[in-house]
ZATOR-238177 format. One record per residue: x, y, z of N, C-alpha, C in turn; residue in one letter. Coordinates in steps of 0.02 Angstrom, whole numbers, plus 50000, padded with zeros to 5 digits. Example, Ala and Ser with C-alpha at 12.3 -4.5 7.8 and 13.67 -1.06 7.14 Angstrom:
BEGIN
506604971650390506154977550390506604983550390A 506424988850354506844994750357506455000250394S 
This chain:
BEGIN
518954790448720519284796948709519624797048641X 519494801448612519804803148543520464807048553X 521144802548536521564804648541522054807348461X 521754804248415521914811048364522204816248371X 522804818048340522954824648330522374828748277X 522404836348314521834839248273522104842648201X 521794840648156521954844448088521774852948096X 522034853648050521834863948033521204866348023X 521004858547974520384861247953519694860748014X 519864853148068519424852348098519434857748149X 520164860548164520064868148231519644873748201X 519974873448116519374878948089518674876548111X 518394872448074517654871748113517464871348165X 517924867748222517484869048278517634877348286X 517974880648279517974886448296517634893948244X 517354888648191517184893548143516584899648200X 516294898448218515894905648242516404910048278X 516844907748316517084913648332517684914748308X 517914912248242518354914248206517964921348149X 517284917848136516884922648100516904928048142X 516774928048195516584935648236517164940248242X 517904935248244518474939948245518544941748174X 518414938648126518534941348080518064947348057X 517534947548065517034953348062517464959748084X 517704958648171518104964348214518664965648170X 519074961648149519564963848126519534968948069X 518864967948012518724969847978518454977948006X 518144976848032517884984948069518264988748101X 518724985648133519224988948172519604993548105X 519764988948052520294992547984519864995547962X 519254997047946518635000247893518665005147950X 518545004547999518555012548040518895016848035X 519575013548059520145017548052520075019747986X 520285015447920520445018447876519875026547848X 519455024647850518735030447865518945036247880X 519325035047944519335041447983520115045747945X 520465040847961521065043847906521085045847839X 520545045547803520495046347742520235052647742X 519735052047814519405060747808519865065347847X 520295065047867520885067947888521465068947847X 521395062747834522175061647775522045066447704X 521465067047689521465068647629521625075947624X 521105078847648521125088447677521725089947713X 521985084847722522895089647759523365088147703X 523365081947646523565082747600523485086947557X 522865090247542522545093947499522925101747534X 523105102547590523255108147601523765109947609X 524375103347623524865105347604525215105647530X 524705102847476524835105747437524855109247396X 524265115947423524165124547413524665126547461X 524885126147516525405128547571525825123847588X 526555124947542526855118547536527385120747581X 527645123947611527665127547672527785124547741X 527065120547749526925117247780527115106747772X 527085107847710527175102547701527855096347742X 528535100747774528935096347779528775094347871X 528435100347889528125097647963527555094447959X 527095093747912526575088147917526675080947919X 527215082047872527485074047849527945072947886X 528235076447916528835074647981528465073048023X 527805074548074527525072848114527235068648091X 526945065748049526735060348017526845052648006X 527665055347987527995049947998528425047548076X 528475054448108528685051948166528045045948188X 527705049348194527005046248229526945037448203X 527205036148167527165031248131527725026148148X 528255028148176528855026848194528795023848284X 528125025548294528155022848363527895015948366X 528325009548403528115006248398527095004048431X 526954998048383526445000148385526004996748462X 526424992548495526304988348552526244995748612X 526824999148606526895005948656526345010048614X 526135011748587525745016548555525025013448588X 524705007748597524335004748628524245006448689X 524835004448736525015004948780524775014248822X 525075020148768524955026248802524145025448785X 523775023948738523105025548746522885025148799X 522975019948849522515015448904522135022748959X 522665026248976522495031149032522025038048985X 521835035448934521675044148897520925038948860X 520905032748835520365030048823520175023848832X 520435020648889520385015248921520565008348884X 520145002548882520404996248849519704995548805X 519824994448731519354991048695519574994548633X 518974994348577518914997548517519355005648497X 519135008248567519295014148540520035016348525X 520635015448588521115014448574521355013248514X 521275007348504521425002148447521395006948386X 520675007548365520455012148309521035019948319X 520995022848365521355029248355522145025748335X 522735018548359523315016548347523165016148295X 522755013748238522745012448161522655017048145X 522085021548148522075028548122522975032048121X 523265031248170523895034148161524405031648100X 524505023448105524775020648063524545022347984X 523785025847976523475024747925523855030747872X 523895036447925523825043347907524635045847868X 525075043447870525755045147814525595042847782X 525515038047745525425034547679524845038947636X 524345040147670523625047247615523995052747643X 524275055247671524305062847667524825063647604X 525395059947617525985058047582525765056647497X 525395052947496525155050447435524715057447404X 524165061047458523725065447403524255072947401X 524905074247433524985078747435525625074847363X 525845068047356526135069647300525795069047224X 525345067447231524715066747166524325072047153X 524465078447200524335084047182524815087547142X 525285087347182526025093047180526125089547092X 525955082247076526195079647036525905081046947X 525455084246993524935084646908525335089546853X 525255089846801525585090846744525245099446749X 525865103746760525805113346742525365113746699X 525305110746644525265112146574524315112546593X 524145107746623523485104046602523195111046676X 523655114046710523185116846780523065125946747X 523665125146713523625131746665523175133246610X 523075126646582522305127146541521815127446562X 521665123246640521105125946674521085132146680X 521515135146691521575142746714521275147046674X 521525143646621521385148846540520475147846524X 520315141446535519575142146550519245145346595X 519355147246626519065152846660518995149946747X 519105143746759518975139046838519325142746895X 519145142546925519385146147021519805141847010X 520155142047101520625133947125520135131247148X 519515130547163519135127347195519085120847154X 518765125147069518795119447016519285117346993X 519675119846993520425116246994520485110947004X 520435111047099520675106447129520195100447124X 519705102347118519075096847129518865091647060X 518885097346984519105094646923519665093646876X 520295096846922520765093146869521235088946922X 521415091846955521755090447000521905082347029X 521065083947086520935076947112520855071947054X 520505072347040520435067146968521275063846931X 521365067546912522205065246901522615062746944X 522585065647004522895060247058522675056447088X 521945055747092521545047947124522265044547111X 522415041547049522675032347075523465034147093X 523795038347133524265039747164523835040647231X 523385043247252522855045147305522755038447344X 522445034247276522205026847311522825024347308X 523335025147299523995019347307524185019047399X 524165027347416524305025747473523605025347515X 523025025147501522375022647539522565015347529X 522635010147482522985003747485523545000847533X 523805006247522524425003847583524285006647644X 523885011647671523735009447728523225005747732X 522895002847689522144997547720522544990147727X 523194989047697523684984547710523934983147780X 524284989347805524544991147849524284989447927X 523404992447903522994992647946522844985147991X 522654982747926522464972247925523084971047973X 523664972647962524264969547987524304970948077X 524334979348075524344982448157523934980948183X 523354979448138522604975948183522604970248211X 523084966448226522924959348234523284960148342X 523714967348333523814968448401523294970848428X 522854972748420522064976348452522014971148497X 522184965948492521934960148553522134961848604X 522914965348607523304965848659522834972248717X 522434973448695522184977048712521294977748735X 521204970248705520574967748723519764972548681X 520344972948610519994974848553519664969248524X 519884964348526519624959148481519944959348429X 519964954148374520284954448310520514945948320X 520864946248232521174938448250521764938748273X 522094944048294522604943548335522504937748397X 522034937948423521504932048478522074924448459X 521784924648410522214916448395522784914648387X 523254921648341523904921448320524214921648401X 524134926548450524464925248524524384922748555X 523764920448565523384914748585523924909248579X 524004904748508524144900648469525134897848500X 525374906248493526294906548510526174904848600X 525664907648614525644906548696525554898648686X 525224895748662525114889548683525244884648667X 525864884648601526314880748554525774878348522X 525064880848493524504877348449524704879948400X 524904877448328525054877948258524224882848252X 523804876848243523334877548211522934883148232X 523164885448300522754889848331523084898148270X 523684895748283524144902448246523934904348187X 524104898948141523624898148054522944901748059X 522554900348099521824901848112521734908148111X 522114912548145522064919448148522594923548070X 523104918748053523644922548006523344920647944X 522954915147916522754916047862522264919847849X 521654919547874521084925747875521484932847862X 522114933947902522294938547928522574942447846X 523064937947829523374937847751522784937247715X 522164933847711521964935547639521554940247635X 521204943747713520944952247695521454955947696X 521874955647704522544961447647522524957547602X 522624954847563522714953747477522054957247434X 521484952847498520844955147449520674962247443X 520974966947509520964973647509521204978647461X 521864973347461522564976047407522124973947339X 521884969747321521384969347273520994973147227X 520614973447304519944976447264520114983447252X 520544985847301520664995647296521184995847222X 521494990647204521864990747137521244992147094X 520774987547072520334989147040519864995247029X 519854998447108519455005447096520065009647061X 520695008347082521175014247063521205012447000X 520965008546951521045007746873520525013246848X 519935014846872519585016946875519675025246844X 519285026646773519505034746745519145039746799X 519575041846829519255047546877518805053746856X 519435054246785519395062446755518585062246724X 518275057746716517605055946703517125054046752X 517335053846807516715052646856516485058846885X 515965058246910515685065046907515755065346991X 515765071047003515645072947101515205066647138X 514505065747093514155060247134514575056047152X 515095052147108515145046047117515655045747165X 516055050747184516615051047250516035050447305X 515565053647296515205055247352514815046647389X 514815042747316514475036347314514845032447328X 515505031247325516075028147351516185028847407X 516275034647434516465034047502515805031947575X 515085033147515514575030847564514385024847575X 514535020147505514875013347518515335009347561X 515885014847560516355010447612516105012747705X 515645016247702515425020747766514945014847778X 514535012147757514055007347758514475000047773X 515084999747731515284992647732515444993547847X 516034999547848515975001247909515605000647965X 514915001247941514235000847983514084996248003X 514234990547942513964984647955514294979848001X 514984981648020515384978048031515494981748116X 515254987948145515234988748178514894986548265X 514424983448243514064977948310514634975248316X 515184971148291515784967448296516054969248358X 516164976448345516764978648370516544982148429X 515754983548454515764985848511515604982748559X 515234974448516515154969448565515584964748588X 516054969748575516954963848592517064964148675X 517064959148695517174957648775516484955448809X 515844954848778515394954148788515234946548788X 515384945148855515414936148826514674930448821X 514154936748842513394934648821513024931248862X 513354927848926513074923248942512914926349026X 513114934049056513164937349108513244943749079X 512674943849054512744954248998512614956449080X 512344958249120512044960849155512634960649243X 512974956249221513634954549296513934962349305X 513984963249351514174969849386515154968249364X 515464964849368516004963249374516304959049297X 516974962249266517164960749198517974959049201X 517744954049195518474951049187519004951849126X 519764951649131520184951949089520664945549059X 520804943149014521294936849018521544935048963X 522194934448972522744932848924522334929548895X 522674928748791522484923348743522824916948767X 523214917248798523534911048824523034905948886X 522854911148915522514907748984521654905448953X 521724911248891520894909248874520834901748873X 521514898048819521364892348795521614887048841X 521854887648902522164884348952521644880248999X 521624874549012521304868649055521464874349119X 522164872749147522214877449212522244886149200X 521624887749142521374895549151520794893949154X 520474898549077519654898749059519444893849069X 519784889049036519294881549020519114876649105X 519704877149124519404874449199519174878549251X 519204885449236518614889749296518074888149269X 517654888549182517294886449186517044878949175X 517364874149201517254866549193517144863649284X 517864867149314517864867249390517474867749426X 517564876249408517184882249445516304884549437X 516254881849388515844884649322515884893549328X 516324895449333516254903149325516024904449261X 515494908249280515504914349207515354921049219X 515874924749174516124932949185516244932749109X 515864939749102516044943749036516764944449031X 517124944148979517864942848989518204945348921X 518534949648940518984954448885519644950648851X 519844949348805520474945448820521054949848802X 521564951048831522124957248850522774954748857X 523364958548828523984957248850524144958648923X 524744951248948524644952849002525154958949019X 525484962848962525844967548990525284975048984X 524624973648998524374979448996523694980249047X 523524970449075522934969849099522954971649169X 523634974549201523744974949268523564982049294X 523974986849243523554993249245523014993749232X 522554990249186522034990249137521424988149220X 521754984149264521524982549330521434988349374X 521894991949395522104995949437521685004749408X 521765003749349521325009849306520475008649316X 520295004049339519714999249349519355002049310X 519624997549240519324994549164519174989049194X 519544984049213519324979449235519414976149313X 518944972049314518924968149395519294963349417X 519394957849383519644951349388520044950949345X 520714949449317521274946349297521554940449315X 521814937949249522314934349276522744936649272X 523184933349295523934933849297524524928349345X 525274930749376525444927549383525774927149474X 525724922649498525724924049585526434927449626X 526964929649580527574930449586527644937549532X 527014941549515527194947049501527274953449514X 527864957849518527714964049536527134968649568X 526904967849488526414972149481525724970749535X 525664963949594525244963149630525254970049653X 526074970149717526214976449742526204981549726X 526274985249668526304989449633525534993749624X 525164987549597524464992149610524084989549616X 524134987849695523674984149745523164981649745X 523594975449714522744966649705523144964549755X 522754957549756522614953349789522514946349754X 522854940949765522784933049716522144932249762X 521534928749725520964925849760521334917349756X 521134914949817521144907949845521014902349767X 521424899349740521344893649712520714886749756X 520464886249775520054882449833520104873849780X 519864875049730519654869049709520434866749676X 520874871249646521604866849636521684867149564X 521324872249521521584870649445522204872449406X 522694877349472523234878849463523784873849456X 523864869449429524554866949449525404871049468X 525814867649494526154868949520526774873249462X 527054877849444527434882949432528004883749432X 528434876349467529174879749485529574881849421X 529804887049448530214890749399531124886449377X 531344884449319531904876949306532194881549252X 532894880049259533214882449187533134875749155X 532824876149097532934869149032533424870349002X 534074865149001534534866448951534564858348889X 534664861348836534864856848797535314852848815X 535314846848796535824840348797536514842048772X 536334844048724537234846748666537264852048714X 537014856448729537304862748746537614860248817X 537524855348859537704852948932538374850148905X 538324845248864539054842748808539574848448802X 539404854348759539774858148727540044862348788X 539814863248860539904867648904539814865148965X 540374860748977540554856349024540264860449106X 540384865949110540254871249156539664873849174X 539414872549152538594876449139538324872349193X 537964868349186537514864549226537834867249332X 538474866349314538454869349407538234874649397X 538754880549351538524887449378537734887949381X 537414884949336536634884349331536124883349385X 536484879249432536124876149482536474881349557X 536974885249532537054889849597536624893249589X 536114894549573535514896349599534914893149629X 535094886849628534494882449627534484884549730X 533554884449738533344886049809533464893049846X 533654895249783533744902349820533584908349814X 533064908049776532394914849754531674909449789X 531404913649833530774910649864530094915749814X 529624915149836529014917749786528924926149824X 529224928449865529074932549928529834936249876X 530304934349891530974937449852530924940549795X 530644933749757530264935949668529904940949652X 529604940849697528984948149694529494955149720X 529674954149759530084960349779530704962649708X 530954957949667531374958549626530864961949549X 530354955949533529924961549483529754965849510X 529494969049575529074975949590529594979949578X 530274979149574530804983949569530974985449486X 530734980049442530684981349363530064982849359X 529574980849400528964981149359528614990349376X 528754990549419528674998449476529195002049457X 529574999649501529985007049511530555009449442X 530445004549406530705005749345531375003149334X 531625000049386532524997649367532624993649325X 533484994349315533324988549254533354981749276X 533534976249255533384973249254533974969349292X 534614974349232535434971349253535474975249324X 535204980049349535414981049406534884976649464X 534474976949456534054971349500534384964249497X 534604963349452534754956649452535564958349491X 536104960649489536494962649523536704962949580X 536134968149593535924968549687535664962049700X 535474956749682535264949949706535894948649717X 536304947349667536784941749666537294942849718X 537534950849727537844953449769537514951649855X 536964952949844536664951849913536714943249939X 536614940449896536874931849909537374930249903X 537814935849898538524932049879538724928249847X 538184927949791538514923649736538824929349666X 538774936449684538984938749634539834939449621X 540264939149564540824939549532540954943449479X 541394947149497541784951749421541904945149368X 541494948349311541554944949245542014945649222X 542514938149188543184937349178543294938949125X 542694941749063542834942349003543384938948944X 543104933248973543204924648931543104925748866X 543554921848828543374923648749543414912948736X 543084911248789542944902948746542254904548714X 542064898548685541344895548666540664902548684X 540364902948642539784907748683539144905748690X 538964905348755538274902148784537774908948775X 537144906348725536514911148718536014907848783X 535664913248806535184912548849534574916548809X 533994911848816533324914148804532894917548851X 532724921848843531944922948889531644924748843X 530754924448895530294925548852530184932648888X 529604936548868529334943248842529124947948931X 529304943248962529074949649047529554950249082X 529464952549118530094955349178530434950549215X 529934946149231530334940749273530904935649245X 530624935449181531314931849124531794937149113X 531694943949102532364945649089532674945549165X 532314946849224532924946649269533184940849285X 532994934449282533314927949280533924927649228X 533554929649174534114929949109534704932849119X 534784939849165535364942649179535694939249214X 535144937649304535504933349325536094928249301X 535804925149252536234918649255536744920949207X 536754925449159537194929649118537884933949183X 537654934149227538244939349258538584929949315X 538314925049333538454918849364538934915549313X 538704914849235539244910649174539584915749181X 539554925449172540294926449164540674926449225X 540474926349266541094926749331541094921149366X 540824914449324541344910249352541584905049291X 541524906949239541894904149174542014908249120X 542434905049092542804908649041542354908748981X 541614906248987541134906348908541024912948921X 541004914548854540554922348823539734921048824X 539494925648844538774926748835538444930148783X 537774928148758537414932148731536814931148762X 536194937748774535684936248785535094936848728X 534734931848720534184933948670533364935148725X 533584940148723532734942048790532204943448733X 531404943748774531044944848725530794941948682X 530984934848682530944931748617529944929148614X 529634931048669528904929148655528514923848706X 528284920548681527834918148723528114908148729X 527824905148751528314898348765528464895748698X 527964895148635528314890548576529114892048540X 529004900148546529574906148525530144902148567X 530134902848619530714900548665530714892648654X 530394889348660530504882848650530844880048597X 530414882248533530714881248476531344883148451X 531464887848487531994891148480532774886248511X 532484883248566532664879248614533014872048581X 532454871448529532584862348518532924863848439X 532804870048421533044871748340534014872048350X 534054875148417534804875948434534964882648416X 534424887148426534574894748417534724896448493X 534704893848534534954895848601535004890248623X 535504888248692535594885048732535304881148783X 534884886448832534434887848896533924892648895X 533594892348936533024896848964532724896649017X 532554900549046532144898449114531454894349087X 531094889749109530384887949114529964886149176X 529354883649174528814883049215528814876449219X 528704870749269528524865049279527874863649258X 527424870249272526914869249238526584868749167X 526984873049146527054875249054527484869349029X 527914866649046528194860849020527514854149018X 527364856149061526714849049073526044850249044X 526024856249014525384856749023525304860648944X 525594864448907525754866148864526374864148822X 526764861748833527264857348778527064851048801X 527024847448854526794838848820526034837048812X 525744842648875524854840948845524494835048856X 524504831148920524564825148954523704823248946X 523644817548970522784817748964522594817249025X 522034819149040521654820549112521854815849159X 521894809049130522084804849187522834804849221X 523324807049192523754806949216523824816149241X 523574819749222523404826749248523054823549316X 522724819949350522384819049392522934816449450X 523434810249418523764808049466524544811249487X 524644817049438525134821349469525094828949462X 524434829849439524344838449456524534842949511X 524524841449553524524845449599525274845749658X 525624837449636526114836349664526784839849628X 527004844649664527434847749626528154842449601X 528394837349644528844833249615528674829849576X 528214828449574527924822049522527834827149454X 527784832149469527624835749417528344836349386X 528734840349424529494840249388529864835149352X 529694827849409529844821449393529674821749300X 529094820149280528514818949259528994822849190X 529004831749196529204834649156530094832649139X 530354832849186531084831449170531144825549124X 530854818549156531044812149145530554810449054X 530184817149035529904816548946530354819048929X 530744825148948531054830548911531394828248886X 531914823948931532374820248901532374814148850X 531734811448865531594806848807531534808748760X 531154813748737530734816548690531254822748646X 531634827048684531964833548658532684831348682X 532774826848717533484829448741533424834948758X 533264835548801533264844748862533274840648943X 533414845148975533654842449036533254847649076X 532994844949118532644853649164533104849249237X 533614858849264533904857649313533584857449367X 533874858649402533704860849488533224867149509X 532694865349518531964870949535532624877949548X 532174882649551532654890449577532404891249628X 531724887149655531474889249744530604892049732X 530604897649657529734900149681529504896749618X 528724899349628528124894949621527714899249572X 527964901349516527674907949481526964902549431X 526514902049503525774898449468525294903749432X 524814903449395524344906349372523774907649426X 523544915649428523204917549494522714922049443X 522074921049462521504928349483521644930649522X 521314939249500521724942449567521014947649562X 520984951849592520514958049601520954962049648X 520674970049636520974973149683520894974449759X 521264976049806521574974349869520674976949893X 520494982749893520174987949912519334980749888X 519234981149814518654977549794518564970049824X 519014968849827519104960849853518684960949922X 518834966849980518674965650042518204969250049X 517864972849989517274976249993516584968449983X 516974967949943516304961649917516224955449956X 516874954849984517004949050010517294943549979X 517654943349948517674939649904518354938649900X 518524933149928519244929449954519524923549907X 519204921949885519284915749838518674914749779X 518934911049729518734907749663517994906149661X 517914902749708517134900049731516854906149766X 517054911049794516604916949827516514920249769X 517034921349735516944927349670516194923849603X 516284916149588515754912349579514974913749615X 515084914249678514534913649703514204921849714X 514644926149706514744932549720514284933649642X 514294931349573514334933149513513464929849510X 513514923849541512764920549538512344925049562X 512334928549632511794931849669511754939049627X 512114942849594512214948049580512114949249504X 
């Protein structure tokens, strides 16, 4: 066994083909968009600046539109154009469109009286106006903001993944999901040098004397970049197409995280040998993206809401590639030092959220919309462990979570437990991402604590080798054992007292499809995929 750490360059090669293919998508995904915005962007610039009138509601809606973040802007597409390319392309098209309207309506407005009045005096309509003095003079104000959105574009494009667009977004979330450096680099350098080369090359056309090119050559330019478009388009519609089951009735969805995971992709198909065409999707979008039936099969997680919410079903683990899940606050060593108190209040929770509880607490963030501080509330109150916060002005303890529902309501949890029964101040940092975000964050001393996984500690921060994956996979103490007794070697981190559930990694299908097909477990859905 080659135990080497892997260099950058060797992940690039083994992964060069399908780094090439995301990079193709990424490329088509921004050449589309920008396309389409340019033939939009241009003619609403052009018209607000004959009807300037209009101008402060174009660019107000413009820029509102632009102002939405771009993860939620994703997000509303799903129910109006489902999951893939198209979405994606219409979120960049949006981002694209202030920067050219903005730009041709001020490279018009901008042209010199003097020079539109001599047209005049020659005898030209506004038609020729606009078409020979006009445009021409403002091209490289025109192309400044076509540059900055083909910038813009490269950048918002790398979320298209979240959405099971494809792009190198794939690697960069992928990469934070799975504390892989090299995985991250993989997707962010490609990512950075088609914006530079974009920012580039469009510098060079904008050097370019306009006032001398003739009509052909706009017309030859833009059939150029329509072609570059073309080419790059197979990319982007054969995204989710995983080649090896074009013809499977049934299309699976799955986190960048789970893609690259032993206990996801890699051991259903090593285990299981499953193979399913497979989209790869944020998991804050693949549950509806389920329930909208875009897709069939997901992963996800066995303690979430959203099961209840819109009615799946976990299929049977049979063969065991799940390891065990318990949910542990990790606290730093100094921070247990600095906050003599912590570690009990910490552990008054320990055994007392079951996986049955958990789910009922996200279906109430994840559904019905509460927040988070009041869900977490009504727990504490209901166990009687809740207390009026003493509004302590000692020392202040930060708590981490990462990016879903079930961390921020832990996070509150233990935020409303430190203030009402010690005098530390709190801060919460929620949100902070996927496990490296929190971790790093963890061992850097930007926070204190966090909730984690027994599994994600074992399996993604130490990264064990098969043989010892063999002799305590499945044993959940040995597993904790296993994780606690490195942490401390290795980080000084301490993982406390389990909290009671088991938030493992699950396939799921929906409630209704599951009992149509039959298909109860991992190996039926396999065998279900073979005959069909």
């Amino acid at each position: 066994m080659d135990n080497r750490q892997q260099t950058l360059w060797d992940f690039l090669w083994e992964q060069r083909d399908k780094l090439l293919h995301q990079t193709f998508q990424h490329l088509g995904l921004t050449f589309t968009a920008l396309l389409l915005a340019i033939l939009i962007g241009l003619p609403l610039g052009m018209f607000i600046a004959r009807k300037r009138q209009w101008a402060t509601g174009v660019l107000g809606f413009a820029g509102v539109l632009q102002t939405i973040p771009s993860i939620a802007l994703l997000g509303f597409m799903i129910p109006l154009l489902g999951i893939g390319p198209k979405p994606a392309i219409v979120a960049l098209l949006v981002y694209a469109l202030l920067p050219i309207i903005r730009n041709t309506f001020t490279g018009i407005t901008g042209v010199n009286r003097d020079v539109i009045e001599a047209a005049n005096a020659l005898g030209m309509n506004k038609k020729q106006v606009l078409f020979k003095v006009e445009l021409p003079l403002a091209m490289p104000v025109i192309l400044a903001g076509i540059r900055t959105a083909a910038v813009i574009n490269v950048g918002v494009a790398t979320l298209a993944s979240f959405i099971a667009a494809g792009g190198l977004g794939e690697f960069i979330f992928g990469g934070i999901s799975l504390n892989n450096s090299n995985m991250i680099l993989a997707g962010a350098i490609p990512a950075a040098l088609l914006a530079i080369s974009l920012d580039f090359l469009l510098s060079k056309v904008q050097k370019l004397d306009f006032v001398k090119l003739k009509k052909l050559s706009y017309v030859a330019v833009f059939i150029v970049l329509a072609l570059v478009g073309y080419q790059f388009w197979p990319a982007i519609v054969g995204i989710g197409n995983s080649g090896d089951r074009g013809g499977a009735k049934l299309t699976a969805g799955f986190t960048p995280e789970f893609m690259g995971r032993q206990d996801g992709n890699l051991g259903l198909k090593s285990v299981y040998g499953l193979a399913i065409p497979t989209r790869v999707i944020s998991d804050a979008i693949m549950y509806k993206a389920a329930y909208e039936k875009e897709l069939d099969v997901i992963s996800g997680y066995s303690t979430d809401g959203r099961l209840k919410a819109f009615g799946l079903v976990v299929l049977k683990d049979d063969k065991g590639i799940f390891p065990p899940y318990d949910a542990v606050p990790i606290v730093s060593q100094h921070a247990l030092e600095k906050f003599p108190q912590l570690e009990g209040v910490l552990n008054l929770l320990a055994g007392k959220i079951n996986d049955s509880t958990m789910i009922d607490l996200n279906y109430r963030t994840d559904y019905l919309k509460q927040s988070p501080e009041r869900v977490a509330k009504d727990f504490l109150i209901g166990a009687g462990l809740y207390k009026n916060p003493r509004k302590g002005s000692a020392e202040e303890v930060r708590i981490g979570s990462k990016i879903f529902g079930e961390q921020y309501i832990l996070a509150e949890i233990y935020r409303m437990l430190i203030e009402g029964n010690t005098d530390y101040r709190v801060t919460t940092k929620s949100g902070l991402g996927g496990t490296k975000i929190c971790f790093d964050a963890l061992v850097n001393d930007q926070i204190d604590f966090y909730p984690e996984y027994t599994g994600t500690g074992l399996l993604v921060l130490l990264n064990p080798d098969q043989q010892l994956l063999k002799n305590i996979g499945q044993d959940k103490d040995k597993v904790y054992d296993y994780v606690n007794k490195t942490f401390q070697q290795k980080y000084k981190i301490k993982w406390l007292i389990p909290i009671g559930f088991n938030n493992s990694y699950a396939l799921m299908m929906r409630e209704k499809q599951s009992k149509a097909l039959g298909v109860n477990t991992i190996t039926e859905l396999k065998n279900y995929l073979d005959t069909n």
